[in-house]
C-alpha positions in Angstrom: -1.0 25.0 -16.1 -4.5 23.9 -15.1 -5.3 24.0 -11.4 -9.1 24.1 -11.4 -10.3 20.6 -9.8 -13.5 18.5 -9.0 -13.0 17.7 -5.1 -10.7 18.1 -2.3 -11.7 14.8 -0.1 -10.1 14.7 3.3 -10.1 11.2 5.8 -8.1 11.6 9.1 -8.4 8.1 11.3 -7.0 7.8 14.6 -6.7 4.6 16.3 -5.9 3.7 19.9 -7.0 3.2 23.4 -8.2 5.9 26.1 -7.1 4.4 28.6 -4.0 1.1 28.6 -6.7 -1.8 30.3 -9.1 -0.3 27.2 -10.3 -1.8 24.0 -8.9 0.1 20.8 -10.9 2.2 19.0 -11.2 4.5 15.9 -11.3 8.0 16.5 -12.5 10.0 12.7 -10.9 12.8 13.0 -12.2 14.6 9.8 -14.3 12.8 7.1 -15.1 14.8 3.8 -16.2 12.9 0.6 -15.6 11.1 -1.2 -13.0 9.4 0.9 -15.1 7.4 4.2 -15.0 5.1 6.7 -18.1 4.1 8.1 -16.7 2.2 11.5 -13.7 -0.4 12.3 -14.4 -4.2 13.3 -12.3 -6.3 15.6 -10.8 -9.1 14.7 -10.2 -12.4 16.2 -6.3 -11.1 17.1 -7.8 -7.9 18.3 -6.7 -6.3 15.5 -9.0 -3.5 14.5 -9.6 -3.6 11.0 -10.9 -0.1 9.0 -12.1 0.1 5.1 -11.5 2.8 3.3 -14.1 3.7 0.8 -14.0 6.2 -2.3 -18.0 7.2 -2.5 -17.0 8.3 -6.1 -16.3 5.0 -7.2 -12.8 6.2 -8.7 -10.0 8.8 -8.5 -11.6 11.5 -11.0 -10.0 13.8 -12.7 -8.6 17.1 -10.6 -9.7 14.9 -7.2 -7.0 16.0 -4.2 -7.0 13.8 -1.8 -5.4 13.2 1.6 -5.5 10.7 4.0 -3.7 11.0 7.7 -3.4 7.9 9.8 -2.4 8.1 13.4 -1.9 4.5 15.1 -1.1 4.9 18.9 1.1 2.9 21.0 0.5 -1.0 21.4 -2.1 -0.4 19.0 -3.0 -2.8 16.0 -5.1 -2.3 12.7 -5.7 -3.2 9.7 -6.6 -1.3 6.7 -7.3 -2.2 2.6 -10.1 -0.5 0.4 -13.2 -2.2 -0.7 -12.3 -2.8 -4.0 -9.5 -1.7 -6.4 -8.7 2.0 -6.8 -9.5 3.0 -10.2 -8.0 6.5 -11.4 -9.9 7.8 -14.7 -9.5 9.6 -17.5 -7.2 13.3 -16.6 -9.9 16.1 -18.1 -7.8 19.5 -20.0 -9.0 21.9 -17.9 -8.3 20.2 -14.2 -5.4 19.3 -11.8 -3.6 16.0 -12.0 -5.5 13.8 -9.6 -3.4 13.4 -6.6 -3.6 11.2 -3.2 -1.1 12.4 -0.5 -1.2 10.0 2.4 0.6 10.1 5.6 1.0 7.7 8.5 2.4 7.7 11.8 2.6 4.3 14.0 3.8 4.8 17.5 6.1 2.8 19.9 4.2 -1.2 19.7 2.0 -0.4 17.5 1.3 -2.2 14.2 -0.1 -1.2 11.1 -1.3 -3.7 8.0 -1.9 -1.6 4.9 -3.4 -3.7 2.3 -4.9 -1.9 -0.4 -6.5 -3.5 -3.7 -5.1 -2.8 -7.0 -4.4 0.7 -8.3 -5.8 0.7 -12.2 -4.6 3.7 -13.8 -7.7 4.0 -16.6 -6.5 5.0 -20.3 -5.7 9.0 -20.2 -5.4 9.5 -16.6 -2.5 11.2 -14.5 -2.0 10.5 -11.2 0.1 11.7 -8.3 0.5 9.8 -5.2 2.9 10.7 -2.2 2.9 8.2 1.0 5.2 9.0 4.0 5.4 6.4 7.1 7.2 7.4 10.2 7.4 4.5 12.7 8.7 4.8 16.3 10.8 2.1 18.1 9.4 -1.6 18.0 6.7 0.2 15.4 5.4 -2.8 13.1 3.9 -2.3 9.0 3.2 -4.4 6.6 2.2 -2.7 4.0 1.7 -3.6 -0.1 0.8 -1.7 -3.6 -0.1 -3.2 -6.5 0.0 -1.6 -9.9 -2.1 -2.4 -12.8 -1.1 -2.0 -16.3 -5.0 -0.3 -17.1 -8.6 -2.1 -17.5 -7.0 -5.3 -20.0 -11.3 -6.2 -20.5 -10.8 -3.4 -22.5 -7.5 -3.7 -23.8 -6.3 -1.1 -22.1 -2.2 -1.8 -21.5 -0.2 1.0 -20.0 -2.6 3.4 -21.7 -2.5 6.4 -18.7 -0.3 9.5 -19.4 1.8 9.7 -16.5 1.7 8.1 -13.1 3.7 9.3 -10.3 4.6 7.4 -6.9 6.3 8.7 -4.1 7.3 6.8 -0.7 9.3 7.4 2.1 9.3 5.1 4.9 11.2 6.5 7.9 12.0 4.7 11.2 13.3 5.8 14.3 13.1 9.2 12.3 15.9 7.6 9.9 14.7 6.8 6.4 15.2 3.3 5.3 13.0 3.2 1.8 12.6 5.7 -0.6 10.9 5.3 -3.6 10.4 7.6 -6.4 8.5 6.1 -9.9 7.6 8.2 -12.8 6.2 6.1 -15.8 5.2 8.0 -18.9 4.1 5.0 -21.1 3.9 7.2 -24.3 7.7 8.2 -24.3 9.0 5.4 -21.8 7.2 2.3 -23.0 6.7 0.0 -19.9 7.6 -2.8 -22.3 11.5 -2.1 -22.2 13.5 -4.5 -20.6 14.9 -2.0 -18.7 11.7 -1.6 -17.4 8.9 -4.4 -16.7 9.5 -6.1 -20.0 7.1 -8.9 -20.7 5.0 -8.5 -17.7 2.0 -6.0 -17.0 1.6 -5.9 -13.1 4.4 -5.2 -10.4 3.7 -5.1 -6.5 6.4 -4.0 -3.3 5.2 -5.0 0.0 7.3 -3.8 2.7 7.9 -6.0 6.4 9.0 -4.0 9.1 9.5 -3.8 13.1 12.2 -0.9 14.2 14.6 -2.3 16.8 15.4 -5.8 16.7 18.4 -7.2 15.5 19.9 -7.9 12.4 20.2 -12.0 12.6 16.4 -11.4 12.3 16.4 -9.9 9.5 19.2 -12.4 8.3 16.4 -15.4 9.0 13.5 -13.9 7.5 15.2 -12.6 4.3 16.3 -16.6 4.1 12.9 -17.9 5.3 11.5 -15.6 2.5 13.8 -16.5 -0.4 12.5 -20.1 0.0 9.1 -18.8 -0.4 9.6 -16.2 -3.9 12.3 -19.2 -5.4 9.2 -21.6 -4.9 6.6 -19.2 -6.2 8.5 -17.9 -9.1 7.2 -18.6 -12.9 9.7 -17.4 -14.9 7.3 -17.4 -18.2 4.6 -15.6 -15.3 5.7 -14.1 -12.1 9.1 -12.9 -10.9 9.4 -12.7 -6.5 12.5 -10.8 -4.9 13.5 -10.0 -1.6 16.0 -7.5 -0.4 16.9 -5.9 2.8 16.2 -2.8 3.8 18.8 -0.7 5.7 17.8 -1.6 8.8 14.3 -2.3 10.6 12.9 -4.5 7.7 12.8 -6.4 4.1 11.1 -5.4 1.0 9.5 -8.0 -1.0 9.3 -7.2 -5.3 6.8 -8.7 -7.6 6.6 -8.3 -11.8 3.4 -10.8 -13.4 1.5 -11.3 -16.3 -1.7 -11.2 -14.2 -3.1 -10.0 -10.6 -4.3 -13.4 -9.4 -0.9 -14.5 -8.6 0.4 -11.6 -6.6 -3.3 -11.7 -4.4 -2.1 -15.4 -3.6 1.2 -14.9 -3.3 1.8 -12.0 -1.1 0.1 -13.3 1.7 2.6 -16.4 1.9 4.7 -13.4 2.6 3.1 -12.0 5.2 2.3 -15.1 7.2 5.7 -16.4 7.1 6.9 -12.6 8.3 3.9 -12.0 10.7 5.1 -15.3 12.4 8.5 -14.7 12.7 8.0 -11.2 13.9 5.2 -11.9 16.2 4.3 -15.0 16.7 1.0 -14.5 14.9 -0.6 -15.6 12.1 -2.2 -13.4 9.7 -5.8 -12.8 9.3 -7.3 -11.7 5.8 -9.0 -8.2 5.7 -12.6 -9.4 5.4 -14.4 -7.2 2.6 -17.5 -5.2 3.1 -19.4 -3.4 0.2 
């Protein structure tokens, strides 16, 4: 089994205040290439939002990379990438390129994760395990979106294997697990048991440990409303279901990316709103 690789990238980001009556700020903890962020901008909510940039311009072959996110009490930010994550073609002699990602959001704080797309390139193999631990009244909102490959160049569900991993514990409990394995060659993606006619999918998980379950109740119905009116049966499928407890996971399958981008953020306002009485603000890009 190969184990030579090209990089071991390492990003630790620590946001919060040093004192309570202080502004939040970004602490980099550790910062190896090719994972960086340069600095974090406030928002107009006083969010504090960070990008996360891949100097390689992709997940290469054999890369191992982590990422560690610590977001302290009453403490909010955003995150997404500068563009989509795009994992090439796996080399013989190297590692599986892997991504292992942990986050931690203490007691009021909130954390937005909103990443571009993932675009698994023809040949690669990819790894990625993502754990969340959120304390009591800990928020996230958090999404993934999965492309089927680079479709300019006819590239459908060409990538060997792609692996995802989540756990999402709160109140050290877990409430979503996820474990995805898709092996195109053997387990054609095309099955119905499977995504059938469509080529993207995207989860986006709403959470906020603690309050009651007629909340949840609401905002499950509240977002019902929302995926029965943006549903396309011939191009894009919405779901919600509950989670155990502490939030709602929202399910996507499309033909294309354009209609997740605009519909997940109907999502996330309607949630945002009910859950805190704010309205969302869209990560502004930087290149």
């Amino acid at each position: 089994m190969p184990t030579t690789h090209r990089v071991d990238g390492r990003l630790h980001l620590c946001f919060g205040r040093p004192d309570p009556d202080a502004e939040a700020q970004l602490q980099i903890k550790q910062q190896t290439p090719p994972l960086r962020v340069i600095r974090a901008f406030p928002t107009a909510d006083h969010t504090l939002l960070a990008h996360i940039h891949n100097v390689s311009g992709g997940v290469l072959g054999g890369d191992q990379l982590r990422l560690c996110v610590e977001v302290q009490a009453d403490t909010q930010v955003q995150l997404t990438s500068t563009g989509a994550t795009r994992v090439y073609r796996h080399r013989p002699t190297y590692a599986d390129a892997t991504q292992r990602t942990t986050i931690q959001v203490a007691a009021g704080g909130v954390l937005e994760y909103l990443p571009d797309l993932l675009i698994p390139y023809a040949g690669a193999r990819y790894r990625q395990v993502t754990q969340i631990d959120l304390a009591d009244n800990a928020g996230l909102f958090y999404w993934e979106i999965i492309a089927p490959g680079r479709e300019a160049h006819h590239e459908l569900f060409a990538y060997e294997e792609l692996h995802l991993q989540l756990d999402i514990r709160a109140a050290e409990r877990p409430i979503a697990v996820e474990r995805l394995h898709l092996i195109p060659a053997t387990k054609p993606l095309q099955s119905l048991a499977r995504l059938g006619p469509y080529r993207y999918f995207a989860t986006f998980y709403l959470c906020r440990v603690g309050l009651p379950p007629a909340t949840w109740l609401l905002l499950e119905k509240a977002l019902q409303e929302i995926a029965h009116i943006l549903t396309d049966q011939q191009t894009t499928l919405w779901g919600v279901s509950p989670l155990p407890a502490h939030g709602l996971s929202v399910r996507a399958l499309s033909m294309n990316s354009r209609a997740l981008l605009a519909g997940l953020p109907h999502f996330w306002q309607a949630a945002k709103w009910a859950l805190y009485g704010q309205n969302v603000v869209m990560p502004r890009k930087v290149y």
